[in-house]
N, C-alpha and C positions, 0 to 999 in steps of 0.2 A: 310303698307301692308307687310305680312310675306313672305319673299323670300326662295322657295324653297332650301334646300340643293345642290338638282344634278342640277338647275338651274343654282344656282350662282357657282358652279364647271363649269360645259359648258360657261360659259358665257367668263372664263377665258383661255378656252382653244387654240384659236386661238392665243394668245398671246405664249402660254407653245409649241406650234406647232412649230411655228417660231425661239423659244428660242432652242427648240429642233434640229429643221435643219441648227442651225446656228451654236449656238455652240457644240453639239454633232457630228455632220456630216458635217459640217462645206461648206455646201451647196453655191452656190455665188446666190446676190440678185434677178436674173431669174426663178432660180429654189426655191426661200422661196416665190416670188409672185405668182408661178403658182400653187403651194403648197397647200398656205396661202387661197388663192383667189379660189379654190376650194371645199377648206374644209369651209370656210367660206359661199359660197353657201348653200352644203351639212347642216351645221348646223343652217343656218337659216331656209331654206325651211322645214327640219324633226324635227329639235326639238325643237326650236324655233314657230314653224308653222307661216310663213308667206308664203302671197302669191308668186306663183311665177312671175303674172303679176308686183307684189313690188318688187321684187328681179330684175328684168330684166331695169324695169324702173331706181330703184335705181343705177344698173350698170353703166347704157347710162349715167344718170348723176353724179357719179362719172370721167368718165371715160370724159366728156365734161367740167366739174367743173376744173378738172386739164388740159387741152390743153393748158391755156398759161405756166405751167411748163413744160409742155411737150415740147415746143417750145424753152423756156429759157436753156433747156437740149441741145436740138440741137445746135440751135446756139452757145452757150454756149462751147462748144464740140470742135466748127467752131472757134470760133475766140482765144480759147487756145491751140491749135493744130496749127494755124499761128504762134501766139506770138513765141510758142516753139520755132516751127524750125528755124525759122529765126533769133532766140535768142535775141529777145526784150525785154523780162520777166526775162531772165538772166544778163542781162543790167539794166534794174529797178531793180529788186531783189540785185543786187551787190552793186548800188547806198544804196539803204538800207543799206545794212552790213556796205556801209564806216563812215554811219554818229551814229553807233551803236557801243557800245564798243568789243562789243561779239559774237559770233555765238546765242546764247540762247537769248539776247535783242533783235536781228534781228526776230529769229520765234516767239518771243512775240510782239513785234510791231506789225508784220502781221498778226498774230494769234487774240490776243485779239482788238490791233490798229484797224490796217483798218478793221478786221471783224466787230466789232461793230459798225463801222464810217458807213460802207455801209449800214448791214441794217436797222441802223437807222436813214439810207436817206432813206428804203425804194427798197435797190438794194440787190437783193439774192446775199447772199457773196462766194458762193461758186466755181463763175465762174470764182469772181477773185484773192480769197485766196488760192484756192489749187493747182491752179499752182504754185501760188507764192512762199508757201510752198516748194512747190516741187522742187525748182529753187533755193530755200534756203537751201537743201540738206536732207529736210526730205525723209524718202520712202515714197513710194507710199500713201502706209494704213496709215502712221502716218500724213503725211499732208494732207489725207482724212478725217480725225478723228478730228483733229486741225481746221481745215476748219468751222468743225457744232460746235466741242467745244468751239472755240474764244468765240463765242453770245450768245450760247444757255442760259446761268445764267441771262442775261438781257434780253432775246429776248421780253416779255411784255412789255417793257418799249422801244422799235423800232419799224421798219416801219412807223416813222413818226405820232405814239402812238395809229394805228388802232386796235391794238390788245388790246390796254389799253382802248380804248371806248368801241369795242365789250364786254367786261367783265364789263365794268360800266353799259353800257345799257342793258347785263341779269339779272345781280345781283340788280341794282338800287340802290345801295350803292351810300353814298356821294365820291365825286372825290378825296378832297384833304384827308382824310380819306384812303382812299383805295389806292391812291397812294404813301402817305407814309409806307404801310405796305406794298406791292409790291416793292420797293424801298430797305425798307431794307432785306428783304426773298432773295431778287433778288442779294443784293450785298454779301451777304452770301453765296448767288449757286454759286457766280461769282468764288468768292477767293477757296471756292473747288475744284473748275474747274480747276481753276489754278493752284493750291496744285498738283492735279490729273496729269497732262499735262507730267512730264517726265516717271510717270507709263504708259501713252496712247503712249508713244513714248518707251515703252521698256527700257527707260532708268532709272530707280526706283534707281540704288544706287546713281547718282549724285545729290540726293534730297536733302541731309544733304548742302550740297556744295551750291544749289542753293535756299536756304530756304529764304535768305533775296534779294535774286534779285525777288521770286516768290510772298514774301510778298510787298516788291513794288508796283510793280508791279498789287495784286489783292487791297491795298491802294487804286490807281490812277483810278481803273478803279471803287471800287463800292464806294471811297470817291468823286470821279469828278459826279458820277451818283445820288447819294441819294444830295448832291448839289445844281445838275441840278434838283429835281424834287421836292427839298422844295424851290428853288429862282425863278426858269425860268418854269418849268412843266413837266408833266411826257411822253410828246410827243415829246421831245430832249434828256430826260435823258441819254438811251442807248447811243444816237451817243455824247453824251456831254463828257461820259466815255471812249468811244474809241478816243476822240480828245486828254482829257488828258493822254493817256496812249502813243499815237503817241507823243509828244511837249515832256512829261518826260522823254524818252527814246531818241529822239534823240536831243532834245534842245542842250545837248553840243556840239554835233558834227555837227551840223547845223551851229554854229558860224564859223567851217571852215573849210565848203565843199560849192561849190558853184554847180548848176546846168551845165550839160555839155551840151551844143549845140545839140549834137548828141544827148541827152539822151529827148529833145523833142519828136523826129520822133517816139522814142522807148514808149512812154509814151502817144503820143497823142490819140490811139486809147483809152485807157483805162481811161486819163482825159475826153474823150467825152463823154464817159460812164456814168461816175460820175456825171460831169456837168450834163446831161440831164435830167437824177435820183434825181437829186439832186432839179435840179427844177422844173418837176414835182411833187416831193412831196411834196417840202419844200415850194414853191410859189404860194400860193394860189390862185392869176390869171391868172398861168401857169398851177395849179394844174387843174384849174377850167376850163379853155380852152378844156384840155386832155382830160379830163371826157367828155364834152360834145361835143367832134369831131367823128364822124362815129361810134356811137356806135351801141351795136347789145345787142336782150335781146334773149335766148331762155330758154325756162319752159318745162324740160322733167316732172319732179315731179312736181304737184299744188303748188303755196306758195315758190317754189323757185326758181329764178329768176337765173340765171346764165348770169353775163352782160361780154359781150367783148369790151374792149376798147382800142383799137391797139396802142392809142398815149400817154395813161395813165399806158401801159403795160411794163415790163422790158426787154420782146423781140424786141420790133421793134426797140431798140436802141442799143441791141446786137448786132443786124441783119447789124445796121449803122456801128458800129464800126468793124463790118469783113470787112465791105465792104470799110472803109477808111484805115484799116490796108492791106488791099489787093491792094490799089492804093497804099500805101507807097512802097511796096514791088516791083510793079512794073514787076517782073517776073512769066507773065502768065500762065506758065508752071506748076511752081512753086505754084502756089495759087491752080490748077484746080488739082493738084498731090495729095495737103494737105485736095481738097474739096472731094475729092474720099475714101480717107484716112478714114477722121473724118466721111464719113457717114456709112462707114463700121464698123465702130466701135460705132455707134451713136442707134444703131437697139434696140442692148441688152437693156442698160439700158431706151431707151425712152417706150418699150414694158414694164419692170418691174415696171417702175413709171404708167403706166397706169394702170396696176393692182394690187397694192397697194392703188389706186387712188378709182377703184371697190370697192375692196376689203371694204374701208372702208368707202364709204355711203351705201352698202349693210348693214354693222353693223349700220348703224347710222338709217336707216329707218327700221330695223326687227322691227317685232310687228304691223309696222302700217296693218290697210285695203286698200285694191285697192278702189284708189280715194285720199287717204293720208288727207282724214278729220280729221280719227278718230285712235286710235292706241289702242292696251292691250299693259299694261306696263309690264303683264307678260309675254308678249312675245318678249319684248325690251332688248336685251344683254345690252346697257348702264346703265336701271336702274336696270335691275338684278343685275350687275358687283356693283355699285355705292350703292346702297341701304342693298344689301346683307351685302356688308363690314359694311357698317355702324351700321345695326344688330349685326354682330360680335364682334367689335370693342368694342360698348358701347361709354363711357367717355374717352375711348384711342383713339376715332376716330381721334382728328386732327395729331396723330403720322402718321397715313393712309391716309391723306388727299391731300398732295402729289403726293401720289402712285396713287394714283386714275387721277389727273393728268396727268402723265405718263401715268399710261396706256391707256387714254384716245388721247394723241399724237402718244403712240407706235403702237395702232390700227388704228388710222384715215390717221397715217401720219401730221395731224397740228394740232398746239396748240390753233389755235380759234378753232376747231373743239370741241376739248376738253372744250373749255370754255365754247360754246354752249350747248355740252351736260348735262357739271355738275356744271355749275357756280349758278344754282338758288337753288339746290339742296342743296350746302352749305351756303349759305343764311338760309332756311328753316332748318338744320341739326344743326347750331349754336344757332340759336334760344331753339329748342330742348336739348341744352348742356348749355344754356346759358352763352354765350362765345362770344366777339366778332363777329359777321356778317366779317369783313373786314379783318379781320387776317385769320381766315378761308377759306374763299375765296382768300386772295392773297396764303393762304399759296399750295390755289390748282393748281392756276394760273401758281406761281412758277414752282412748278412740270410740269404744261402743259409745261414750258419751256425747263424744264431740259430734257425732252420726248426727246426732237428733236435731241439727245446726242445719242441716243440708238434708233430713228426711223429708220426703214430698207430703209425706202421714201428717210432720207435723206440721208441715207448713201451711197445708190444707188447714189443718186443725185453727191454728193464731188467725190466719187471711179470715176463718168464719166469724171469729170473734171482735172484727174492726173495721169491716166493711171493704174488706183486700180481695174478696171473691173473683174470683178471674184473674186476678195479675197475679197468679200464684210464679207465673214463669218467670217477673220480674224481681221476686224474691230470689229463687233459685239460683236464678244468674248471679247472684253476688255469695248467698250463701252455698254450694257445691264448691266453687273453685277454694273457697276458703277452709269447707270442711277438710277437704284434700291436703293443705296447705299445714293446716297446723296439725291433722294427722301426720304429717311428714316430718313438721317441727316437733314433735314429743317426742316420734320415733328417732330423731336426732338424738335429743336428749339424755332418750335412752341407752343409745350408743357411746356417749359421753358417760353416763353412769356406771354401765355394763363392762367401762374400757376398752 
């Protein structure tokens, strides 16, 4: 079907909006969601023409779809606001630097290490990387930025490989197939990412300097992962990469440092963390337990299901870990000071994630009819956005394939989101180019990861975790031009692989 010209302009717009109040006027993340999430109403209901019973709907469930982030924020808030004060996180973080040669090995351990290790247990890393960062002596914005850049190059290949099934089961591609070319796209975004890290840190001339600790360094993380996901599979790959980048970095200095007594107390809240995350995701009878303990289903929109499951969830073991880090602490004053504290501060960004949250199932349902049976696809910003380019493109499409990616994370906020909406699309569009199916599709995949580098979702999300509240625009500004940049560079890539 022929995509309108001023269509597929609009369709892009809400993106150029954002891009505009970030880095033009350099807006902070409260004022681009309430922005964004306006004008995103406004252009679905008049030009777009959807309902506004769809529009309202689609809201509520955005806005219900993201409540356990919204919760992982808070708490999240809650229990690095303790660590801080009471300087527990500067105590672990310090631990780190002894068994590390450098200051720069240190914010790479944490950065790509444990960022990876977490969420490919399956535990948003943001709550516990950016302070970490932060404690390790990045500013604010740069251990904000570090935070989403560690993972985002692998993120397909973590959470314990839900994201990698969701994208098997639109596409319908063969697994081992599709995983190996996710694998290697992925370990490509990775060492970019990495490449990129002392520019996202303001620090661009010590590059030359750091080019072989950097190459290492992206080595371990996408040679440990591509690995992991041709020996073991592509649902450990990521966290298999952040394991070897954590063992490389500090194996030598592990031979002689020994754990300190003290340095339990300091760590226990955040080991329980792990633990719990760890087997819920990773233990399948523990997995399986979680799932089916006091679940709750509610369906604002037909057809989709929004489940809560408190014990399968990354908050209620947040929520455990303030609460044991608050019995360590002992001084009740002191806990109820810091609980005062973080909810004051906790308002801003939990309101802007809820409307970024809006914001992007309102785009993901424009087009349908009230009732959500039936939908015009000319009236759907995803396949205006997705189809248009691909009219444009022609035989250049998988250079834009990527992008399409991105922009499909930079508007939803998530990279399944993105796979959802265009994972079947490039299926069908390589066909059409005949080309690979599963390079095309991972090379979109990729990009839904690289998204999360340059999402305002998540940038809001890391800025709450390290005291970056408000300068969310001065993230953006470095990370948007780069998301683009190296969705551009994979989609090169890909064109090199594809022939």
């Amino acid at each position: 079907m022929a995509i309108d010209p001023f269509d597929f302009f609009m369709s892009w717009t809400p993106i150029l909006l954002i891009m505009a109040l970030a880095l033009g006027f350099k807006r902070q993340a409260l004022e681009l969601a309430v922005w964004g999430t306006a004008y995103t109403i406004g252009l679905v209901l008049v030009w777009f023409k959807t309902s506004p019973v769809v529009v309202l709907l689609a809201g509520l469930d955005g806005l219900l779809t993201n409540l356990p982030l919204l919760l992982v924020i808070h708490s999240g808030m809650l229990l690095c606001g303790l660590l801080l004060e009471t300087g527990s996180l500067s105590r672990v973080v310090g631990w780190f630097s002894s068994i590390t040669s450098n200051w720069w090995q240190n914010v790479l351990l944490i950065a790509v290490g444990v960022g990876n290790l977490t969420e490919g247990a399956g535990i948003v890393a943001e709550p516990i990387v950016a302070p970490m960062l932060l404690t390790a002596g990045l500013p604010s914005t740069g251990a904000a930025a570090l935070s989403v850049a560690g993972y985002a190059g692998l993120m397909i290949l973590e959470l314990g490989g839900a994201i990698l099934t969701v994208l098997l089961f639109v596409t319908g591609l063969e697994m081992d197939l599709l995983t190996r070319d996710v694998a290697l796209l992925s370990a490509f975004a990775t060492a970019l990412i990495i490449y990129a890290m002392p520019w996202l840190l303001g620090r661009g001339r010590e590059w030359g300097s750091l080019f072989p600790l950097l190459t290492v360094v992206a080595l371990l993380a996408g040679g440990g992962t591509v690995l992991a996901a041709r020996y073991v599979g592509g649902a450990v790959a990521g966290l298999a990469g952040g394991l070897v980048v954590i063992f490389g970095l500090s194996l030598p200095g592990l031979r002689r440092r020994h754990l300190p007594p003290k340095l339990l107390a300091d760590i226990a809240p955040l080991l329980f963390l792990v633990v719990c995350l760890f087997s819920v995701n990773l233990i399948e009878p523990v997995k399986r337990a979680a799932m089916e303990t006091w679940p709750g289903t509610v369906a604002i929109v037909p057809g989709h299901d929004i489940h809560f499951r408190p014990l399968a969830s990354a908050y209620t073991y947040i929520i455990l870990s303030y609460l044991l880090a608050a019995w360590i602490v002992r001084d009740r004053c002191r806990v109820w000071r810091n609980f005062a504290d973080a909810n004051v501060r906790a308002w801003r960004p939990v309101l802007a994630m809820a409307l970024f949250g809006m914001a992007g199932q309102i785009i993901s349902f424009s087009g349908y009819h009230p009732g959500f049976a039936e939908s015009d696809p000319s009236c759907s910003i995803p396949h205006t956005l997705a189809h248009g380019l691909v009219g444009i493109s022609g035989r250049l499409y998988p250079l834009f394939a990527p992008l399409v990616g991105w922009a499909g994370t930079f508007l939803t906020g998530y990279g399944t989101a993105s796979i959802v909406l265009f994972g079947k699309l490039h299926v069908t569009t390589a066909q059409l180019l005949h080309v690979p199916p599963s390079l095309l599709a991972a090379g979109m995949a990729v990009g839904s990861a690289v998204g999360s580098l340059s999402s305002p979702m998540k940038v809001a999300l890391a800025a709450s975790m390290c005291g970056a509240i408000g300068r969310e625009a001065e993230i953006l500004r470095r990370t948007i031009p780069l998301g683009i940049l190296l969705s551009l560079a994979i989609g090169a890539l890909l064109m090199v692989m594809l022939g």
